[in-house]
N, C-alpha and C positions, 0 to 999 in steps of 0.2 A: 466451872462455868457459873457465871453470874446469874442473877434469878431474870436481868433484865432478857440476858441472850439464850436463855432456856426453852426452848420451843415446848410448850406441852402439846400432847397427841390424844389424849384423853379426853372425850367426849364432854363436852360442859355441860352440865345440867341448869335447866331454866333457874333464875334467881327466884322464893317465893318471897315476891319484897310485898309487903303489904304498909301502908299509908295511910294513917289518919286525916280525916279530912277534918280545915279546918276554918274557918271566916278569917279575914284579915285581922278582924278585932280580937283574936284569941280564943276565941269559942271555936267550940270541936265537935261536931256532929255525934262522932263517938263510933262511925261506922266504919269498917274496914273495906277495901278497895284493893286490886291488885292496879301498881302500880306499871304501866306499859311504856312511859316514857310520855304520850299525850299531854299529861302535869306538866311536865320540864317546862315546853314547849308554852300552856297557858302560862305559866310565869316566870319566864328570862328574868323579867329584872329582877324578883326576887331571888332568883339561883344568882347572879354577879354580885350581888352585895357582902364586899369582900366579911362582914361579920355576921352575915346570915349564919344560921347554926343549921341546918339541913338532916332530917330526925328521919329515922327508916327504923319499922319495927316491922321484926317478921317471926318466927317460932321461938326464938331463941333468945328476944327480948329488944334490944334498942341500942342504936349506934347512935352515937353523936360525932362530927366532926367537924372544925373546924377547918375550909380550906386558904393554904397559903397559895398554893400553886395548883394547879391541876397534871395529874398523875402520869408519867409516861406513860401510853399506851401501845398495844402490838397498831404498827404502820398499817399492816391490813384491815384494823376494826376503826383504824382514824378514817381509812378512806372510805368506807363502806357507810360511816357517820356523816359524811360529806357528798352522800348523793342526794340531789331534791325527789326529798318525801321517805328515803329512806329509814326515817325513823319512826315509820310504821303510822305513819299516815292513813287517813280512812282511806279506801278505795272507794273512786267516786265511781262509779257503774249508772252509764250512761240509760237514760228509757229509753226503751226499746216502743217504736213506732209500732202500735196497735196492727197495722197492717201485715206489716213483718214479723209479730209472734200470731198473727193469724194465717202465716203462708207457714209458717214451720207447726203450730199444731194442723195443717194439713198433712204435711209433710209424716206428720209421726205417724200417720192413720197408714203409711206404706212400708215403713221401720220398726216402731215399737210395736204396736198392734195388730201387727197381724201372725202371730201365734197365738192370740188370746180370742183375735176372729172367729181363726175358725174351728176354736175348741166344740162348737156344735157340730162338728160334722160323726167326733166320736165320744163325745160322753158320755150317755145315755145309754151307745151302742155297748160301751163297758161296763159300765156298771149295772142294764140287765142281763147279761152275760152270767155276772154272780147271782142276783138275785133274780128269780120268774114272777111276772107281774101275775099277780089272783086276785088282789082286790085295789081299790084305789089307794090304802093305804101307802102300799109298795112308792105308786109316780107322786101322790103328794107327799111323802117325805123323803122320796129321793131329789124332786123340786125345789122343797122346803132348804136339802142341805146346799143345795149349789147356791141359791137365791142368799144366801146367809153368807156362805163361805164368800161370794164376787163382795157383795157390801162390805164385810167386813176387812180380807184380807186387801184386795188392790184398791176398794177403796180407801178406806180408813186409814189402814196401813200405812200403803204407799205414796196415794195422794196427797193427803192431809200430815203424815209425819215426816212418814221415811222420805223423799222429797225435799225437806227442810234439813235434812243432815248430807247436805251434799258439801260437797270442797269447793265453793268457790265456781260453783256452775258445774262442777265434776262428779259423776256418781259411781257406784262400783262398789265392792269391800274392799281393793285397794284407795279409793279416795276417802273412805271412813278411816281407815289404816294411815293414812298421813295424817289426816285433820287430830285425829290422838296422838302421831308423834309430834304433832307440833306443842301440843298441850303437853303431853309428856313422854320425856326423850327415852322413848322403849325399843328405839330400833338397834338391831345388834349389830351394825356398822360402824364405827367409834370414830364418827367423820364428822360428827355437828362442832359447830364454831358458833359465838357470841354474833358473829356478823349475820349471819344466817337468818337471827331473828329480827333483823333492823328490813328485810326485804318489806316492801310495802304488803304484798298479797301474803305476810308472812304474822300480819296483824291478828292479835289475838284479839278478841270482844269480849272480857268477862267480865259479867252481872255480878252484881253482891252478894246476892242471898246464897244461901250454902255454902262460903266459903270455906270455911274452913273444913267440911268435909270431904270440896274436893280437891285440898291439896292434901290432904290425909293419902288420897286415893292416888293422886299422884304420888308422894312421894312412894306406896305402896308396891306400885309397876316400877317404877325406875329403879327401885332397891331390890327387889326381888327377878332375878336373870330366869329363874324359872317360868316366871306369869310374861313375861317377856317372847319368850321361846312358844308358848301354850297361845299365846294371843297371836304370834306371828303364824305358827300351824293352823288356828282357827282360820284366817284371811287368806290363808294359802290351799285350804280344803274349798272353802266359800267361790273361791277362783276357778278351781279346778272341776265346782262341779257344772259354774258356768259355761266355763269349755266345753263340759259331756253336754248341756245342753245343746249345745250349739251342734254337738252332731248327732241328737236323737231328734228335735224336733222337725229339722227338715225331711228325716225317715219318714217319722209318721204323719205330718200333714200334705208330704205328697203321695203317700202311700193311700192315706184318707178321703183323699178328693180323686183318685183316679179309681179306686175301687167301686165309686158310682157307677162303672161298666159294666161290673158284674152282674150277670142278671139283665141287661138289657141289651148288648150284643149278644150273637151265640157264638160262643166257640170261645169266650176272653174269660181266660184260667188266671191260675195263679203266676203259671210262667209269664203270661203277658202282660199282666198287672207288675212283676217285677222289672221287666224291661223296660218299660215304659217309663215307671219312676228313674230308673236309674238313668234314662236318657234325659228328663228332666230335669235330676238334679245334678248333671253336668252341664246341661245350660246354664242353671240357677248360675254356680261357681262359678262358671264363666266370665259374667256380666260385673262380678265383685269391683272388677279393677278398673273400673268407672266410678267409683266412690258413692256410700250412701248419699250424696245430696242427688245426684241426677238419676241413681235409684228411688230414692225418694219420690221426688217428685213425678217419676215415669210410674211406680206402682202406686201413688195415692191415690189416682182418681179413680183405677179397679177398686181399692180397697172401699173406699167412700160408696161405690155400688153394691161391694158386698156388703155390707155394713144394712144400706137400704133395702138389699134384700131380704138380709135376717130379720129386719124389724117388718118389715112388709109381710115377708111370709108368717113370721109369730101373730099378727095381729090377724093376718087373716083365718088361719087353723086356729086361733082364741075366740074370733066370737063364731065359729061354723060349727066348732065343734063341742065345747067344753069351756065356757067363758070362768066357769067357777073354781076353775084352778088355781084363783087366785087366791083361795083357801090357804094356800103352803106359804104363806106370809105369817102364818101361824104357826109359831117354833112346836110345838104338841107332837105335830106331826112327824117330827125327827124323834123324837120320845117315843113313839107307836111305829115307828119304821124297825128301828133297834130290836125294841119289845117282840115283830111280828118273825122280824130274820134273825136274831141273834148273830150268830156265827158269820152267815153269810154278808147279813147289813154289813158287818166288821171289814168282809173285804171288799166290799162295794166300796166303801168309803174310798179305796186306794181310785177307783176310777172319777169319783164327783172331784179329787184334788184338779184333774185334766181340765177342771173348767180355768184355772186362775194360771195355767200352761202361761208364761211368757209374762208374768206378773212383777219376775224382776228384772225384766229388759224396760222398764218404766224408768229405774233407778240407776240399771249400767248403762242404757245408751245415753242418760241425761246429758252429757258430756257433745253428744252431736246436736243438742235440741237447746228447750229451756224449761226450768220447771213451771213454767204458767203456761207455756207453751203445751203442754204434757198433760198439764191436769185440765184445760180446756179441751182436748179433743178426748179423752175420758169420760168427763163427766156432761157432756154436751152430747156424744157419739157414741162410743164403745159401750159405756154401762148401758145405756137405755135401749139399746139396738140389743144385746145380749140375756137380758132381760126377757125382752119382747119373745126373741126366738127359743129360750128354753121354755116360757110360760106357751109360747104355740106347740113345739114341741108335744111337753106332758099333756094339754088340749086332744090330740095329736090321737095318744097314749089310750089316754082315760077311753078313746072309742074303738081303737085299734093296736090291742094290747101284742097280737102278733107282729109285729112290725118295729119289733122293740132292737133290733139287729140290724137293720137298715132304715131306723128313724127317721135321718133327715132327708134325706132323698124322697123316700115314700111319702113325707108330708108334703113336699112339693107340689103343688099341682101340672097334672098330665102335660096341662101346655106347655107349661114353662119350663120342661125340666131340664131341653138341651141348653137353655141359656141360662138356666141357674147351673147347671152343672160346666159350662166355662167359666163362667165368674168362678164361682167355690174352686175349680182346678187353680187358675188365675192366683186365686186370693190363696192358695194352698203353699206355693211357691214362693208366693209374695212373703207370708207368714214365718218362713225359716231366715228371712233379712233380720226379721228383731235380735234373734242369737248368734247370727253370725258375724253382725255390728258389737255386740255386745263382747263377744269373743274377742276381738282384734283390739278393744279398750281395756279390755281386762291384760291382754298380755302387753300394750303398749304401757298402763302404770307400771303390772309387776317388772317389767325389764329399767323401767327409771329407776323405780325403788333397788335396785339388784337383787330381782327374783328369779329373771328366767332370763336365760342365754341372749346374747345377739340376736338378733334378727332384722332385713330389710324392713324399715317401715314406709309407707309412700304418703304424700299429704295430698289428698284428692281435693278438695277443695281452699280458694281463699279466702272466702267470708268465714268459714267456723272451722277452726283450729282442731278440732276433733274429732273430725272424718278424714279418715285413714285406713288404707291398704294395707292387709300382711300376708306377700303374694307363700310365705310360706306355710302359715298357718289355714289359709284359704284353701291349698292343694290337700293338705292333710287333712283337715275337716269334710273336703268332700270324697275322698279315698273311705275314709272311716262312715260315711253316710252312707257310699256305696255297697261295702260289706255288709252293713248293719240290715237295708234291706234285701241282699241277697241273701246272708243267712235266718232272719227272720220270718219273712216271706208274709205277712200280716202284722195289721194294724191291732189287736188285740193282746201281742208278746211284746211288741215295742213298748204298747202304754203301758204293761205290767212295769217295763225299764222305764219309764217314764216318770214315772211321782216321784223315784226316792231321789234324784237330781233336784229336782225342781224343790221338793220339799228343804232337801238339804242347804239348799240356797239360801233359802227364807230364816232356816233357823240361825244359818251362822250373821244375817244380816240384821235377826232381832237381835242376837247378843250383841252387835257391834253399835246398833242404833242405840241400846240399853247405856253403857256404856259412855258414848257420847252424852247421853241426857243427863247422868249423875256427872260427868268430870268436867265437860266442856258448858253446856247448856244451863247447867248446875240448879236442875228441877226438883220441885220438890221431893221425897224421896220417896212419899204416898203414891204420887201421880209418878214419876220413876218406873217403879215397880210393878204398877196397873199396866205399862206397856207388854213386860215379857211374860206380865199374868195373864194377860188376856188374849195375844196373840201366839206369844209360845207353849202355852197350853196346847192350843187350835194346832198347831204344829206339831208337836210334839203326840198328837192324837194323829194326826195323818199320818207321821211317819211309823208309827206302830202299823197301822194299816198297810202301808205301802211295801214292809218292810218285809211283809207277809208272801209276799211275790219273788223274793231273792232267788227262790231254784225255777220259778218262771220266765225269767230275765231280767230281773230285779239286782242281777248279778251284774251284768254290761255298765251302769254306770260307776257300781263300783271301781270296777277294772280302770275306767277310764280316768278319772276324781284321783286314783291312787297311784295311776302313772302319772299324770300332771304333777301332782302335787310330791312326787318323788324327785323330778325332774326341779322343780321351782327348788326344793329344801335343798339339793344337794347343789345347785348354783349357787343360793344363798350363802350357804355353811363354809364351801371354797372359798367364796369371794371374801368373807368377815376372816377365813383364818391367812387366805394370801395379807391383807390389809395389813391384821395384826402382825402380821412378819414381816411385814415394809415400815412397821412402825416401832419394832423393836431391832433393826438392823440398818435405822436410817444413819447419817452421818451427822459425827458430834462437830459441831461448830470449831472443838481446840483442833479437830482435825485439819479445819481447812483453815487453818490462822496457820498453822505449821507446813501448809501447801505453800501458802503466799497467793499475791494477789495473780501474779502467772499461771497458776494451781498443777504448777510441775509440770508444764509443757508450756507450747508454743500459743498466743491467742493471736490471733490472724482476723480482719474483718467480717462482719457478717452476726447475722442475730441465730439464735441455735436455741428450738421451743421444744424441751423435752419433756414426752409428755408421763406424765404421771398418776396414780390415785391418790397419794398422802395429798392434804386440805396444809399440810406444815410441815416445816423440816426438810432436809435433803435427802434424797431418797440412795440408796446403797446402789442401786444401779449405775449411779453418777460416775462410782469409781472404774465402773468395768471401760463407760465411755474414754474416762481420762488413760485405761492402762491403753484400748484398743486403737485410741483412737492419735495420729502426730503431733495432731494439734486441736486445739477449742477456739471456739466462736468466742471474738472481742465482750458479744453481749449472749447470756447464758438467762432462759427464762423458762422455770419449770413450770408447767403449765398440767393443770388437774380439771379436767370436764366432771361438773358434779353435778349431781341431780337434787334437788331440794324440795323438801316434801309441802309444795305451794302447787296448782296448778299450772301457773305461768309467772315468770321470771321478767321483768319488762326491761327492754334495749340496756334500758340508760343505768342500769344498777346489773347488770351481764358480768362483769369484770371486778375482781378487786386485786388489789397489790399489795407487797409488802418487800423489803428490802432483803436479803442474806448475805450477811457476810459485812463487811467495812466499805465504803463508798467504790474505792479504787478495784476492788473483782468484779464490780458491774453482772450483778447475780440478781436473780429476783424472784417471786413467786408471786403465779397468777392463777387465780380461780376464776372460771368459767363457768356460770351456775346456770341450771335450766331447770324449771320444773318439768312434773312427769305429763304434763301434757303440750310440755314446749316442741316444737319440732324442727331440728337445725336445716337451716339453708340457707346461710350462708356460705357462698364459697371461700375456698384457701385465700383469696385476694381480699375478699371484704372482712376476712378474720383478722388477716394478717395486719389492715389498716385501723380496725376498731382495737387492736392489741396497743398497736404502737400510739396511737392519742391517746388512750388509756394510760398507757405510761408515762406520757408527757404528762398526762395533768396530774397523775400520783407522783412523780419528781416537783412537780410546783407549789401542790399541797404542801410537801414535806417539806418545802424551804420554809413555807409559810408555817410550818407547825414548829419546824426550831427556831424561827425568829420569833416567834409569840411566846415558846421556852424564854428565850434571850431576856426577853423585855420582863418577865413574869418575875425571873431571878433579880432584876434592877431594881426592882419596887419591894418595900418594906416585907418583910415576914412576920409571919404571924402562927402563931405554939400550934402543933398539929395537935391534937389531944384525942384519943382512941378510948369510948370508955365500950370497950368490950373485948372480950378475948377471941372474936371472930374476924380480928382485922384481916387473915391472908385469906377468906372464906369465898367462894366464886361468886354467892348472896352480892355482893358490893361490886362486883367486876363491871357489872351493867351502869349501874346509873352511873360509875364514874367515868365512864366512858362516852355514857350520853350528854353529861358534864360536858368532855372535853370537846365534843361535836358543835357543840350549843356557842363554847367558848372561841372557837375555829372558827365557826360561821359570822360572830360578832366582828370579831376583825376581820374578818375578810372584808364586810361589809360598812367595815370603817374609812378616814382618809385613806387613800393610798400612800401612807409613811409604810408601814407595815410592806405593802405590797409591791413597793420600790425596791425596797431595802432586799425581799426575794427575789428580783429580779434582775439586781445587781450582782447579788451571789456570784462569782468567778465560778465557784466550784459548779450550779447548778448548769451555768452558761456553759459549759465544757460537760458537763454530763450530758446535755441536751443536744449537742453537737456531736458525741460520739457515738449516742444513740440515733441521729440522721444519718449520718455514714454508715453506721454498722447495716440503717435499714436498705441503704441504696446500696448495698453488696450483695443481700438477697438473703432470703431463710431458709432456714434444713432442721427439719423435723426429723430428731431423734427422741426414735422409740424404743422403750424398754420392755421387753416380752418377759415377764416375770411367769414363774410356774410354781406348781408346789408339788410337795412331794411329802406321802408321813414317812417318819422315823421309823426304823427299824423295831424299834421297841414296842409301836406303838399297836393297840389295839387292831384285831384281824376287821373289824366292820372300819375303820378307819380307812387303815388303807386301800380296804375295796371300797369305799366311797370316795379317796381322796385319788388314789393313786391310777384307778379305773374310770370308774361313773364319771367325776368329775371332769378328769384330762378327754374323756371322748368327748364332754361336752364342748370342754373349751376348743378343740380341735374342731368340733364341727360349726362352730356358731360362726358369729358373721367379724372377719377381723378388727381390728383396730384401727388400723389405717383406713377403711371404709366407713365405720362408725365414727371419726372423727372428719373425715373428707379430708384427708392428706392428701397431698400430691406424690405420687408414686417416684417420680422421678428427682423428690428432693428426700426422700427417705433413707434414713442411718440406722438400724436395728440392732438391737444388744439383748439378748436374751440371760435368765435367770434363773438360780432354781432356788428354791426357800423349801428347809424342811424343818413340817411342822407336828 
């Protein structure tokens, strides 16, 4: 097999092409740049001047070459070169109307924030549970640490950093997790392609400074399969304990707001206190499948009340009772709170974390909202409101030290308290939407990225692309809400389960923030480092505290974190090892020259879209169609739905093609690319017609790419001269590729001599005509059901992960023909088994 017809399947890693910059006049700045293709573009004419000498220097020293011709390229990265804007053009990101990011930071006050609401109803109540209030020391540095920890951690943190490391509007540790595969190709899928990188939203922006450090670090993760594997378990734990969120915090904030009964009915125990939640938070779930946005806006304007209310009631229990608590703005006091409890302070701390409860639903629900949108209804509303009501609160405290167990109720005043106490219930319910939103984003990346199973997803709204239904996970999350408080039966053993989730969140989203800011951001490495020093510290001290609770309950999120993330690893592991065995048993090209263009049967009319995962190549499955099947479709189009670690994928770059096989078998491959926050809906009809003009205009390309061959060979040549021994190196695959794009577009957009001349083509005129007949016979999607299976030989954890865990998943998820939108009644199935 030729090197031309050799399909490679091996993942290509980014080129580190780096470029001197340099003045017309020959003067050279002397600075290094990573080169994105941008360049090409500011000077065409310089790139066509046939003795231009075009200089690329990257690790390994300097290429020189002289071009005669431009280089045959694979047909699928010619045409992916020829979409407008495809070569990584800025994304223009329209403003957003002042009005409308102020109706969605409304909006967040009924989504994001309300688990961080109504963390007053029980922090105080926990954390003097461990420690007994004797002198003011106790409330002004248990004050001191909550007042420090909100500023620091959701402000600082979230607001101002973590916030800025989103995907493209997407937040999550799966959207941290893409925005680093795209910088460096660390994902253990062996399915990235050269084209991949030409998507618009697929634009990289790298600054100067640090460079070279952070391709050191790149190349570091992409050589190393172990950091590889460690960094994908880090975003796969980070996920999972999102998910246990999602079903501890609706436990205890409805648990929290209805226990205000206690004590002022007679006869409402603990039995009625658990019914009651539990009737509640099957309403909650209920309501899910309305989509955050009319959730939203139907819970924001409670939330806005409660909100008023914590700040109203803090300021009023502040100056009635104890105005000078505002002493705990004085870090000392956490210094003498230590000093007074030692031990106990120690596990108090696991309760003061409950104030920043819902701290990373800022950064995973980003994805339904906006980041200005998020950090205006924060730092305008939430902080100042929360503030207000702890400072009332310990006001509160300092005069009524017994009351330290039902806080906030007690500070209430008499009259107000049935109507503070429906808001609070209100906002308590309200408060479990930040997580259960966050949940349904979290599993909608992992399952694009292939992390976790099939599953329904529903797209609730059409203004924001990121509020979505997951009527399965929705059922589950409130099954497991329900258990949790009927075997807990208090708000006290939850929040002990409570911190180490929430903490554990936090820490795996500083490493991944970290991270980003040396490879992608490429920050100084002082100011780098001051991030995971100063907040992972802060972390890394909570979760010691929190961790302290494990035989209290402290154990539940465990449990939960470790079947997720069992479930996510073992989809994963299957899916990369089915791949590799689709890619080591696909079909060699001398095979199907030795079929013929008939391919040993009968071709009869009609288009035949089978669908596949290989990105290249013919897939093994191909042959079982040809033994099962009497006959093959006139036109034969392998079709691979992929997912692309970009947010969103836009219409008109959806499709790429490439040719298989010699003109007359009419064979082709098609990739269908979606980012993981794309969401198909299209149906089989409008697919079926974006396929076929897709096709036509990659048949017209191509005439027009070998008539500009034709013409290129007619004109003089010129010595190709190679001075380096890196000429077959992947370093070079890019620009000359962008080369050829550049050179395509030229003529296209010259006389129409060129574009005649493709359009007289007999052969194209007859391609293009048996591809309108084939498509007016009608389409049949043939599907290949690959499985896997280990080897006999093979390790016993092996084949109970492969052979068991895995097959029950794949059995139970959601099939292929639904996750693709086939039509049931044009469907062919051929089934497989790969042992690996």
């Amino acid at each position: 097999m030729s090197s031309k017809e050799e399909i490679e399947e091996n993942s290509v890693s980014e080129g580190l092409l780096l470029r001197r910059n340099g003045s017309n006049g020959g003067g050279s700045s002397g600075s290094l740049r990573w080169v994105d293709g941008s360049e090409v573009n500011d000077n065409q004419e310089e790139v066509y001047d046939k003795n231009e000498e075009i200089i690329r220097e990257n690790n390994y020293g300097s290429v020189r070459r002289r071009l005669k011709k431009p280089k045959r390229v694979d047909s699928l990265d010619v045409e992916s070169m020829q979409i407008k804007g495809g070569n990584g053009g800025s994304q223009h990101i329209k403003d957003v109307p002042l009005l409308a990011t102020l109706s969605l930071a409304f909006q967040t006050l009924g989504v994001v924030y309300g688990d961080m609401g109504t963390s007053p109803l029980y922090v105080f109540s926990d954390v003097f549970s461990k420690v007994h209030i004797t002198s003011e020391v106790d409330v002004l540095g248990a004050l001191s640490i909550v007042l420090y920890t909100i500023a620091l951690i959701p402000l600082m943190k979230y607001v101002f950093i973590v916030l800025k490391a989103n995907d493209n509007g997407e937040g999550g540790t799966f959207a941290l997790y893409s925005l680093i595969c795209r910088y460096a190709n660390v994902n253990l899928l062996p399915n990235r392609t050269p084209a991949d990188e030409c998507i618009s939203s697929f634009k990289l922006r790298l600054p100067t400074p640090e460079l070279q450090r952070a391709v050191y670090i790149k190349e570091i993760l992409e050589r190393k399969s172990l950091l590889k594997t460690i960094l994908l378990l880090l975003v796969l734990m980070g996920t999972s304990m999102i998910i246990g969120d999602g079903i501890l915090t609706p436990a205890i904030s409805v648990m929290s707001a209805v226990s205000g009964l206690e004590g002022r009915i007679p006869g409402f125990n603990t039995d009625a206190l658990v019914i009651i939640s539990i009737i509640i938070l099957g309403g909650l779930f209920s309501i899910q499948r309305f989509g955050s946005s009319k959730v939203g806006f139907t819970f924001a304007p409670a939330l806005a009340l409660w909100f008023f209310c914590l700040g109203s009631i803090g300021i009023y229990n502040l100056l009635k009772f104890d105005v000078t608590v505002v002493r705990a703005v004085n870090p000392t006091y956490i210094y003498l709170f230590f000093k007074k409890n030692s031990t106990n302070g120690w596990s108090a701390l696991g309760g003061c974390v409950l104030c920043i409860t819902g701290a990373e639903a800022m950064f995973a629900d980003l994805g339904h909202f906006s980041v200005l949108s998020i950090q205006i209804a924060f730092t305008s509303v939430v902080f100042p409101c929360l503030l207000l009501a702890y400072l009332g609160q310990a006001a509160f405290l300092m005069k009524y030290p017994q009351s330290a167990g039902r806080i906030f109720y007690d500070s209430v005043p008499n009259t107000f308290f049935w109507p503070v106490f429906v808001i609070a219930t209100i906002a308590a319910i309200i408060a479990s939407q930040a997580m259960i939103s966050a949940s349904f984003s979290c599993v909608k990346q992992a399952m694009a990225l292939g992390c976790f199973p099939r599953v329904k997803i529903i797209h609730t709204s059409k203004e924001h692309m990121g509020q979505i239904y997951i009527p399965v996970i929705n059922w589950f999350l409130m099954i497991m809400c329900m258990l949790v408080v009927a075997a807990f039966r208090s708000t006290t053993s939850i929040a002990n389960a409570y911190g180490i989730a929430e903490v554990g969140v936090m820490m795996v989203t500083t490493t991944l923030v970290t991270i980003v800011m040396v490879l992608i951001w490429q920050t100084n490495l002082i100011l780098a480092l001051c991030f995971p020093l100063i907040f992972g510290t802060m972390e890394v001290v909570y979760m010691s505290a929190v961790l302290s609770k494990i035989l209290e309950g402290g154990w539940l999120p465990l449990v939960f974190a470790s079947l997720f993330l069992c479930v996510m690893y073992i989809w994963n592991y299957g899916s990369v090892l089915k791949y590799q065995s689709e890619v080591k048993q696909k079909i060699s090209l001398d095979f199907m020259d030795e079929l013929g263009c008939s391919l040993g049967t009968v071709r009869v009319p009609g288009i035949g879209l089978l669908y596949n995962e290989l990105v290249q190549g013919i897939p093994s499955i191909f042959t079982q169609f040809l033994l099962d099947l009497p006959a093959i479709h006139s036109v034969i189009v392998f079709v691979c739905i992929k997912h692309i670690p970009v947010p969103v994928v836009p219409q008109e770059e959806r499709f790429l093609f490439r040719r298989l096989c010699p003109k007359e078998y009419h064979m082709f491959r098609c990739v269908a690319r979606y980012g993981y926050k794309d969401v198909r809906k299209e149906d089989h009809h409008l697919f079926e017609q974006l396929l076929v003009d897709s096709l036509e205009k990659f048949l017209r390309n191509e005439a027009l790419d070998l008539a500009l061959e034709t013409n290129k060979q007619s004109q003089p040549e010129f010595d190709n001269n190679v001075v380096s021994p890196m000429d077959n190196s992947d370093e070079l695959k890019v620009p000359l590729m962008r080369d050829q794009r550049l050179e395509i577009e030229t003529c296209i957009s010259e006389p129409p001599a060129t574009t005649a001349a493709g359009d007289e083509d007999p052969s194209l005129e007859y391609e293009l005509s048996a591809l309108r007949e084939a498509s007016k016979s009608g389409f049949t999607y043939l599907l290949g059901h690959g499985d896997v299976r280990a080897k006999k030989n093979s390790w016993f954890i092996k084949k109970l992960t492969i052979n068991y865990m895995y097959a029950f998943l794949r059995r139970n998820c959601r099939g292929g023909n639904a996750t693709m939108r086939v039509p049931h009644m044009n469907i062919m199935q051929v089934g497989m088994t790969y042992m690996v």
